[in-house]
BAPANU-875485 format. One line per 5 residues: their letters; for each residue x, y, z of N, C-alpha, C, O, CB. Coordinates in steps of 0.02 Angstrom, whole numbers. Glycine has a CB too. Example, Ala and Ser with C-alpha at 12.3 -4.5 7.8 and 13.67 -1.06 7.14 Angstrom:
AS = 660:-284:390:615:-225:390:660:-165:390:712:-166:423:565:-224:452 | 642:-112:354:684:-53:357:645:2:394:670:57:402:704:-30:286
***
This chain:
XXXXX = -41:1015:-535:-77:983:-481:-41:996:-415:21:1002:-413:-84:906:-494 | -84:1000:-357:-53:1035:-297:-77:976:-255:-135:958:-242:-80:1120:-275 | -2:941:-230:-50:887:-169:-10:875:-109:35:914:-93:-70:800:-198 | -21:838:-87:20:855:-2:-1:773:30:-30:728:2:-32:946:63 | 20:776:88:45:718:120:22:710:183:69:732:217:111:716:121
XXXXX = -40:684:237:-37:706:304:-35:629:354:-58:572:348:-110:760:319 | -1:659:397:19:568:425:46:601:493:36:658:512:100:506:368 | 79:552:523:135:543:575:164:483:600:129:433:609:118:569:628 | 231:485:612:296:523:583:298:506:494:276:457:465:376:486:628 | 337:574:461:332:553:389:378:584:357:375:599:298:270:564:357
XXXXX = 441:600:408:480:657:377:540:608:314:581:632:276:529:710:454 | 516:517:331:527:477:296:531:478:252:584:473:221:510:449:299 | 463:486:221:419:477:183:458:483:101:506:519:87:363:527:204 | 426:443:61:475:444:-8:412:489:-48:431:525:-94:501:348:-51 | 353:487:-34:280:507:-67:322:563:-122:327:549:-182:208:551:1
XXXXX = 349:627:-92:372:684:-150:394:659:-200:379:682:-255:422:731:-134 | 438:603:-194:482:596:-238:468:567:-298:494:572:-354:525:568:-214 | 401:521:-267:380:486:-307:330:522:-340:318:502:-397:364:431:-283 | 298:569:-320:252:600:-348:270:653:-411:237:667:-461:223:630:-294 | 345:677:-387:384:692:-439:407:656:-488:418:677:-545:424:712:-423
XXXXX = 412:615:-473:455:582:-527:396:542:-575:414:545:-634:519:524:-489 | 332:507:-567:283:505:-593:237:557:-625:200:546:-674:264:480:-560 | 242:609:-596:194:670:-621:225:702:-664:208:693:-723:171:720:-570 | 288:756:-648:334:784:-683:350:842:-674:386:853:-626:324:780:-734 | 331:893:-713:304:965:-743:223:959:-736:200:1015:-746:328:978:-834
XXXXX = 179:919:-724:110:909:-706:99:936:-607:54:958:-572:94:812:-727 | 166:917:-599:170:917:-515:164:1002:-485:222:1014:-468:257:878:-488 | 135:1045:-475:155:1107:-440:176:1101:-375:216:1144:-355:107:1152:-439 | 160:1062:-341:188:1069:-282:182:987:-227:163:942:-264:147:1139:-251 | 190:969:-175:186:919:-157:224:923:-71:283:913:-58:215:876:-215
XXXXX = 169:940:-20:175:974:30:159:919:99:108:885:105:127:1037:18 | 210:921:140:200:860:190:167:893:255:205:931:285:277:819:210 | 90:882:290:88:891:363:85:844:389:49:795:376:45:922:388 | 133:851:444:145:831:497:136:854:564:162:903:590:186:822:491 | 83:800:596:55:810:650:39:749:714:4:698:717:2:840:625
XXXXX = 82:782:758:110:722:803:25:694:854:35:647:892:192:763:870 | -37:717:852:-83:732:876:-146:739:832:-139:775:783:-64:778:907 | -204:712:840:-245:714:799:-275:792:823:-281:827:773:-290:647:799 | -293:822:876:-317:871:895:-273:944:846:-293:1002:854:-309:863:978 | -229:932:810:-188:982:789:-218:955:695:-224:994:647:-87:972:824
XXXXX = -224:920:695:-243:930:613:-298:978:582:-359:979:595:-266:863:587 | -268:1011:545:-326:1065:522:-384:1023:474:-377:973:439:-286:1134:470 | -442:1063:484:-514:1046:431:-495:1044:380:-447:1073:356:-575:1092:422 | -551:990:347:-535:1020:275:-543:1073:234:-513:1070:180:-553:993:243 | -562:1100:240:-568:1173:212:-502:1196:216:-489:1233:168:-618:1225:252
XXXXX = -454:1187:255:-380:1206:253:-351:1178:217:-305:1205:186:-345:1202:302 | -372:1095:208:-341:1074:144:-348:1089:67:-307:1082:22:-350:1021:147 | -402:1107:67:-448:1121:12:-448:1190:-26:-456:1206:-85:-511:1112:37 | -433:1227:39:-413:1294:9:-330:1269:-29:-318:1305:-78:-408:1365:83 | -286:1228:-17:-207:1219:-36:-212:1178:-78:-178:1195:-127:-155:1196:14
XXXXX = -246:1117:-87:-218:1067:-130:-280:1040:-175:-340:1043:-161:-181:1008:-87 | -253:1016:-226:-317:966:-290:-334:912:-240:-391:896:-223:-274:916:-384 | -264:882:-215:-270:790:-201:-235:791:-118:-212:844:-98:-203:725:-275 | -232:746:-85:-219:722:-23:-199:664:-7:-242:619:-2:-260:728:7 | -131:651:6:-132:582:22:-125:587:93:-96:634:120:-79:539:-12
XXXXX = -167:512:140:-169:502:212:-117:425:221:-110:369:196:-261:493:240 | -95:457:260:-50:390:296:-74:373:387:-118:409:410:52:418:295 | -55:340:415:-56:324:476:-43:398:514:0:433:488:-4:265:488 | -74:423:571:-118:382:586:-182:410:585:-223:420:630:-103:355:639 | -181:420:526:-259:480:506:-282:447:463:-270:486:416:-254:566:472
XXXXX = -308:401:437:-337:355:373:-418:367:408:-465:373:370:-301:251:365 | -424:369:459:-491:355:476:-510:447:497:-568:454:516:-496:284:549 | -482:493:495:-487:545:508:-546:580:464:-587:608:500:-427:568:506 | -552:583:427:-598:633:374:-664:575:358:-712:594:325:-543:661:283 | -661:517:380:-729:479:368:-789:486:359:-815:457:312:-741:452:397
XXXXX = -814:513:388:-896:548:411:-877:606:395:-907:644:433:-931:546:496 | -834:643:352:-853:721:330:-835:698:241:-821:742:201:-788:801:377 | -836:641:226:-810:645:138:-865:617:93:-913:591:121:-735:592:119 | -863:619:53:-891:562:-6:-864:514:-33:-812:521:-66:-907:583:-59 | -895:453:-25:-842:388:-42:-905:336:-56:-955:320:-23:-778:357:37
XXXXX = -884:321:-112:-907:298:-181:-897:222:-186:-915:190:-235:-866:336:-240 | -868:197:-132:-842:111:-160:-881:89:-96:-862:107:-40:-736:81:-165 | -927:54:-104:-935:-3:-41:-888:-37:-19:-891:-51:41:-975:-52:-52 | -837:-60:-53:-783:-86:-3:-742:-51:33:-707:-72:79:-744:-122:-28 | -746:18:7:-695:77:53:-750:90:116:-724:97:172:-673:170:0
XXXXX = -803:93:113:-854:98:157:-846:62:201:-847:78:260:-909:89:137 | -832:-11:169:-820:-68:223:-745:-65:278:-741:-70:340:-816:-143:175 | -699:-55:232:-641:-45:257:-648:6:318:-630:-13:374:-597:-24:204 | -681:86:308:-687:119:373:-617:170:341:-614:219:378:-678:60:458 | -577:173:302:-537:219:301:-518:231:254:-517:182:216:-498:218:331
XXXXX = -489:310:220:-454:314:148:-384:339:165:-363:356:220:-493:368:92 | -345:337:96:-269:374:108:-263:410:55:-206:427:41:-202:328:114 | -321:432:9:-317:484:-72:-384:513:-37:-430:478:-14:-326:438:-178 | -380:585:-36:-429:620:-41:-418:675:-107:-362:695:-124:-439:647:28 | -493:697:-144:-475:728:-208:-529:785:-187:-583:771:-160:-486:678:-287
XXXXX = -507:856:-204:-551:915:-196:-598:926:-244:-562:928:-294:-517:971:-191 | -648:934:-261:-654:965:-309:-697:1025:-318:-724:1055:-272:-665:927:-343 | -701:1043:-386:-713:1125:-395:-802:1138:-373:-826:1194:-362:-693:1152:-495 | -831:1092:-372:-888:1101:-317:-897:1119:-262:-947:1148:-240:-910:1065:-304 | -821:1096:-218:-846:1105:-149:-838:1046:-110:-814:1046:-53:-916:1124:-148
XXXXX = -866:975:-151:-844:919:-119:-784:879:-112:-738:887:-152:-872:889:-134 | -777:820:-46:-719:816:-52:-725:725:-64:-752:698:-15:-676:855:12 | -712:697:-96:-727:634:-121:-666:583:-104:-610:602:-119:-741:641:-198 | -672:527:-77:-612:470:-30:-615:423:-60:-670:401:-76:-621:445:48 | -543:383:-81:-516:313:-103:-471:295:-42:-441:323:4:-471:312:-179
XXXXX = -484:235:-66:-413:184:-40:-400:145:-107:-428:109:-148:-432:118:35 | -324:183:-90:-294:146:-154:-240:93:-117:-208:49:-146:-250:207:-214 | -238:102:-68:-204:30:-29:-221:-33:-25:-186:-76:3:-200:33:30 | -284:-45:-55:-315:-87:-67:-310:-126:-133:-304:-187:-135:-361:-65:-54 | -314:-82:-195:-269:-109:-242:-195:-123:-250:-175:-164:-291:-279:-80:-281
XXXXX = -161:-93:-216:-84:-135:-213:-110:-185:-170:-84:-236:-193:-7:-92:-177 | -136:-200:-134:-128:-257:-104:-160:-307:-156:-120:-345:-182:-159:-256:-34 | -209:-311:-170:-245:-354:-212:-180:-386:-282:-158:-442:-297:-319:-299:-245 | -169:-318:-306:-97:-330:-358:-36:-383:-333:-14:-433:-362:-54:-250:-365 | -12:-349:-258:47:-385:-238:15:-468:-220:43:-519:-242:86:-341:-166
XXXXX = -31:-470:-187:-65:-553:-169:-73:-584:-241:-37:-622:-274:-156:-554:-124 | -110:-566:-249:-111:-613:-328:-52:-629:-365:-58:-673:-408:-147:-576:-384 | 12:-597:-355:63:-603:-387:92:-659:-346:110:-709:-376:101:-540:-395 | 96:-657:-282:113:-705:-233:86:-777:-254:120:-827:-266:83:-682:-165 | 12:-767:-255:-15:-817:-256:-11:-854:-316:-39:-909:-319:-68:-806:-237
XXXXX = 13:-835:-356:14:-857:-434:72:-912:-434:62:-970:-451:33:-789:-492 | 144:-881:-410:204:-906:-369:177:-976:-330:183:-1037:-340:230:-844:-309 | 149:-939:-290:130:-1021:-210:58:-1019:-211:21:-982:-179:159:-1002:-96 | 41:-1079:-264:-33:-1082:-259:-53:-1098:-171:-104:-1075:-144:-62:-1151:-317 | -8:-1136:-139:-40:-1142:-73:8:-1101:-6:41:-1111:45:-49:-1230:-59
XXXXX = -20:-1040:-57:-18:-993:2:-46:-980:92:-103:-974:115:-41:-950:-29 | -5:-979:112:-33:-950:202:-2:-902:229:59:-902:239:-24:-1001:264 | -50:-846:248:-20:-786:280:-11:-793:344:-46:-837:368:-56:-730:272 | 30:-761:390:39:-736:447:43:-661:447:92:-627:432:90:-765:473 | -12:-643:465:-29:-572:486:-11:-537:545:-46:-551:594:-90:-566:488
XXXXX = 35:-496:554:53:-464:606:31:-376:617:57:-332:583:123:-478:603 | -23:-363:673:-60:-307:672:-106:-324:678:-128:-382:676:-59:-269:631 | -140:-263:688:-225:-260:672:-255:-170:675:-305:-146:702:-273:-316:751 | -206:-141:637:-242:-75:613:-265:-74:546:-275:-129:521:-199:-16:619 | -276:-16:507:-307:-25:456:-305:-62:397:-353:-87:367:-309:13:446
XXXXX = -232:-63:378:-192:-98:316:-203:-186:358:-203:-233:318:-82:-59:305 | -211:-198:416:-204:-282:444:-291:-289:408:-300:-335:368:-192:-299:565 | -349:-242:425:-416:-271:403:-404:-277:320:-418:-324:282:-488:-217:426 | -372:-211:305:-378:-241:215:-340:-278:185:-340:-284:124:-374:-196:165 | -290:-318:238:-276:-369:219:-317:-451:221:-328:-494:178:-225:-363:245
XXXXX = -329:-445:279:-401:-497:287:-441:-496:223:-452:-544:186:-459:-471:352 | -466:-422:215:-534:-431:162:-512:-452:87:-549:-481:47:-580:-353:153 | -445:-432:73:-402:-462:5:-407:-536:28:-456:-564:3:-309:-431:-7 | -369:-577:71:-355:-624:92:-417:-674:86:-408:-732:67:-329:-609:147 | -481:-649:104:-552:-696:102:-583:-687:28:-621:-730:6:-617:-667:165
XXXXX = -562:-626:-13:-576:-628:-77:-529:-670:-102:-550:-700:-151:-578:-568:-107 | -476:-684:-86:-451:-726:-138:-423:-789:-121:-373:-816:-144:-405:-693:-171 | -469:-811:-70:-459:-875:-23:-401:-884:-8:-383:-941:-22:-480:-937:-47 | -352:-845:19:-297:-855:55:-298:-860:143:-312:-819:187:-258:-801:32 | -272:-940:147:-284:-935:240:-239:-896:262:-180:-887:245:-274:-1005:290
XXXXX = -276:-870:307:-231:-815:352:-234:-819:428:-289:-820:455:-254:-740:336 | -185:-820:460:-186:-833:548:-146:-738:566:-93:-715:547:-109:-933:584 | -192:-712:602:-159:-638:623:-160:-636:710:-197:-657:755:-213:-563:586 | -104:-601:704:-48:-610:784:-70:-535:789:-65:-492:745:65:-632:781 | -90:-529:837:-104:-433:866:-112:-426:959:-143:-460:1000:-210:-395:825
XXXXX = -76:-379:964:-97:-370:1044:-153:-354:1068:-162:-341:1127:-66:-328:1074 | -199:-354:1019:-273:-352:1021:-283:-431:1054:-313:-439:1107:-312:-337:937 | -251:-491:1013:-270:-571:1020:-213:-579:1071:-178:-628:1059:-265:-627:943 | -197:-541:1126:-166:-539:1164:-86:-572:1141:-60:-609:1183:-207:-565:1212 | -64:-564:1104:-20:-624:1062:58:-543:1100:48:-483:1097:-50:-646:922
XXXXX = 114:-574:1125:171:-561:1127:201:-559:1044:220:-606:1008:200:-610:1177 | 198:-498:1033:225:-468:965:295:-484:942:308:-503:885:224:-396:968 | 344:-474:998:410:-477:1028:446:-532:1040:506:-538:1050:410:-452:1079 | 366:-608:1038:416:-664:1048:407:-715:992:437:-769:991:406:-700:1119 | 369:-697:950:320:-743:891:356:-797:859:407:-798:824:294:-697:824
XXXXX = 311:-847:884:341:-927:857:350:-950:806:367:-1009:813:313:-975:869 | 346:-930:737:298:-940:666:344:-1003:657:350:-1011:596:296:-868:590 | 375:-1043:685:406:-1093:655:339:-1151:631:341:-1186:580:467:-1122:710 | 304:-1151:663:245:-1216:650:207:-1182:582:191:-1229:545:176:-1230:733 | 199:-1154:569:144:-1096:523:144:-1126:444:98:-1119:404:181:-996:520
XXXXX = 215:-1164:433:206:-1186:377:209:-1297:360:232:-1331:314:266:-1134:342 | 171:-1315:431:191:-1374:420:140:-1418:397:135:-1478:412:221:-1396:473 | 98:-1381:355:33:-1415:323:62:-1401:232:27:-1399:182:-60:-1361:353 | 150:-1392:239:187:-1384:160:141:-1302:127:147:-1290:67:162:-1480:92 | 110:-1267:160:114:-1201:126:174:-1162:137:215:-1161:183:60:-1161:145
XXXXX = 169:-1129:78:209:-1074:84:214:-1008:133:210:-962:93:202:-1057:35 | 219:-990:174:225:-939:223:223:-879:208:279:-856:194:273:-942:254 | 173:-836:204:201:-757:180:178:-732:249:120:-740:266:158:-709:99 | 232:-696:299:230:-662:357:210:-582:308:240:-555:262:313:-672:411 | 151:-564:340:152:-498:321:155:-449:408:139:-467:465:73:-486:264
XXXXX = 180:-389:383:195:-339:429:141:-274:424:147:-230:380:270:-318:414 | 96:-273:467:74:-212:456:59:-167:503:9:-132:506:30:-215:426 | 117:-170:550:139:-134:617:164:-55:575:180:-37:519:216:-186:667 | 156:-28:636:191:35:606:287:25:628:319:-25:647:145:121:652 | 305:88:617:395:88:605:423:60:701:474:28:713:435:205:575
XXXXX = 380:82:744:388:80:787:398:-31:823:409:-51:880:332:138:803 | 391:-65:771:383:-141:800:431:-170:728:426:-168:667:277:-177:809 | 480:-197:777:532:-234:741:529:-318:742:563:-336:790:600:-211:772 | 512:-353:720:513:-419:741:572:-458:741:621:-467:705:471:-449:709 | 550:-477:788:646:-532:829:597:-594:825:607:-607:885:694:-510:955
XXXXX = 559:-638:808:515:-695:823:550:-746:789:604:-737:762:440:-688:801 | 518:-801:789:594:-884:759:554:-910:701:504:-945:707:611:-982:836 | 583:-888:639:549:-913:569:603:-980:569:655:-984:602:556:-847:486 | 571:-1037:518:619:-1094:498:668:-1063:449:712:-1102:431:580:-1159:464 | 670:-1001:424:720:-990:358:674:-990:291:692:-964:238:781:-1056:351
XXXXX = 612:-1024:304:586:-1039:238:512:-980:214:478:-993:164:563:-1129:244 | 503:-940:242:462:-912:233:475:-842:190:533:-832:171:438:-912:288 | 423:-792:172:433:-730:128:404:-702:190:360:-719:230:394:-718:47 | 448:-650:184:424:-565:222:408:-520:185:450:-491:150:475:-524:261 | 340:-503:186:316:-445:155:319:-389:219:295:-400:274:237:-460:121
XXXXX = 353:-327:202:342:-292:265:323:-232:229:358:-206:186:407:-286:320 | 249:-205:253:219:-150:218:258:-66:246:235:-13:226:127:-157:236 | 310:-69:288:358:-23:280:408:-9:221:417:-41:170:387:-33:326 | 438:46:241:478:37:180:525:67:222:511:91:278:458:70:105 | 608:65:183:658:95:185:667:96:272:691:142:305:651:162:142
XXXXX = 640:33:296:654:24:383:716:-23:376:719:-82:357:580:-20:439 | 774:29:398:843:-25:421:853:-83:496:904:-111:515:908:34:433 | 803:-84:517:811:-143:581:778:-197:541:806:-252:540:765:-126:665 | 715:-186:503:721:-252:457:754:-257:390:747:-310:360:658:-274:442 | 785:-214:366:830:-217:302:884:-259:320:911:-301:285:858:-145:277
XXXXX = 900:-241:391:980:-268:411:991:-357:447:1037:-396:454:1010:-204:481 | 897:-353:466:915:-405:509:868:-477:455:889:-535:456:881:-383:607 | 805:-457:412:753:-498:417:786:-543:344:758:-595:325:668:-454:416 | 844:-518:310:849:-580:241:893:-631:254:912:-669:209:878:-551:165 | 915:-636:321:967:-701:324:913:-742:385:935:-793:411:1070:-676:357
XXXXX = 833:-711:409:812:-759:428:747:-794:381:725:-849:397:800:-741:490 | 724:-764:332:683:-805:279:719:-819:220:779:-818:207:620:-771:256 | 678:-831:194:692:-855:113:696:-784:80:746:-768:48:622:-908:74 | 643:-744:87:645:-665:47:609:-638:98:565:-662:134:605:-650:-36 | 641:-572:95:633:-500:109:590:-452:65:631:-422:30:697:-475:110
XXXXX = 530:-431:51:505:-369:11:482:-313:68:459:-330:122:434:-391:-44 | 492:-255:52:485:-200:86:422:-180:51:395:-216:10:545:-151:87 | 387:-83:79:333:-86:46:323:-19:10:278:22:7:280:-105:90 | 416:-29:-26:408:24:-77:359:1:-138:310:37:-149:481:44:-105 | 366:-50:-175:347:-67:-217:239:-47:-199:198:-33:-243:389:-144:-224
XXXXX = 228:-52:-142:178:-45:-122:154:30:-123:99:57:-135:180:-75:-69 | 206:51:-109:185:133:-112:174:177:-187:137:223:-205:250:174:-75 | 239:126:-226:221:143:-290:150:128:-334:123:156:-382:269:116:-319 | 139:83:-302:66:54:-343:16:111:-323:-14:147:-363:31:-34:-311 | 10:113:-247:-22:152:-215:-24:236:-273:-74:255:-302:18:151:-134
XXXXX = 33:264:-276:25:346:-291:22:330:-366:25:380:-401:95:408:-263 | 16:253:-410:-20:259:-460:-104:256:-485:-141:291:-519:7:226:-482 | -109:204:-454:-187:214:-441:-218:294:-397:-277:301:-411:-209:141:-389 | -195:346:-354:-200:392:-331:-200:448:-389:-245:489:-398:-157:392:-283 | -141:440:-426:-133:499:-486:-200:451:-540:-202:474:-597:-23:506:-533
XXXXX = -230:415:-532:-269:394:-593:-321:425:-583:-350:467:-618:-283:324:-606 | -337:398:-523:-401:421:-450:-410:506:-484:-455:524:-522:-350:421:-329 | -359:546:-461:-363:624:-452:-374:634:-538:-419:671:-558:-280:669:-411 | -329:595:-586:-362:624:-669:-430:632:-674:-460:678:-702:-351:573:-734 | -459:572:-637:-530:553:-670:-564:603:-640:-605:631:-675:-564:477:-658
XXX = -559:619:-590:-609:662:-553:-610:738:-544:-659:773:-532:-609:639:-493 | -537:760:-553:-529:838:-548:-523:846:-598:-481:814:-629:-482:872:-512 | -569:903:-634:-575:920:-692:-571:1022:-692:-576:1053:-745:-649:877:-717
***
């Protein structure tokens, strides 16, 4: 299987490793573009001529929309994928599998703190499919975005848990937004980054827990390798 990676910045990125280390000897290759500019990403047909599968990261999720086939009304709803799969037809067919880690990781949460409350920070793609998890599975959620004109940089969340819920601050800023804001100590940080050292170093001596969003990525390139069995034949 031949698959590749297109995003920006991603020279991060753990995707190979994991794709190796899950796939195996199944893996032929596993190829990263990077493109600082949406005007520079090649068609698909460039992808298509190179690879079976495709994974999309920020900030291209919404890039190939109106040229794919996508099969889930809720990916429809969402507006974006991050697995694209080629196949020997000609067509090129779109998931979001970010959507099932999320669904996986909330429910696990919620199982923990039946009276769960989110604080949502963002409002790009991963902030809506957090909402739409969040109303499926009746979790209140309050989201902070410079869209809701909200100062990112100064965020109060100390009040957020004084109705005795549990607090899950989620992060779904890109690498570029570090939060310095005043938690009581008692809350969980989910931060859908991964392997970011300004919150590795600074965010577990101000909550209760710290999760990063490896564990997220892993879910992600499993449901993706399930995605690509079923369909490339």
């Amino acid at each position: 299987m031949k698959l590749g990676l297109l995003g920006y910045p991603i020279t991060h990125s753990l995707s190979p490793k994991l794709y190796h280390d899950f796939l195996k000897t199944e893996l032929e290759s596993y190829d990263l573009f990077s493109y600082p500019d949406a005007s520079g990403v090649p068609d698909l047909t460039y992808f298509s001529s190179k690879l079976d599968g495709l994974n999309i990261t920020a900030p291209y999720k919404k890039h190939f929309i109106d040229q794919i086939e996508i099969q889930s009304e809720l990916v429809k709803k969402i507006g974006a994928v991050n697995t694209l799969a080629f196949l020997k037809n000609g067509s090129v067919v779109g998931r979001n599998t970010d959507v099932i880690a999320v669904v996986e990781i909330l429910q696990r949460f919620l199982t923990r703190h039946p009276k769960l409350k989110i604080c949502l920070i963002g409002d790009g793609v991963m902030a809506n499919i957090t909402k739409l998890v969040a109303v499926d599975l009746d979790i209140p959620l309050v989201q902070f975005s410079r869209k809701n004109q909200h100062d990112l940089a100064k965020l109060d969340l100390t009040t957020m848990g004084e109705d005795e819920s549990q607090v899950l601050i989620i992060n779904s800023c890109s690498r570029d937004y570090i939060f310095q804001g005043q938690t009581t100590g008692d809350e969980i940080f989910w931060d859908y980054n991964y392997s970011f050292l300004p919150h590795q170093n600074s965010l577990p001596s101000m909550v209760k827990s710290y999760q990063d969003g490896q564990e997220m990525l892993e879910l992600q390139a499993k449901a993706a390798i399930k995605f690509w069995k079923e369909v490339i034949t």
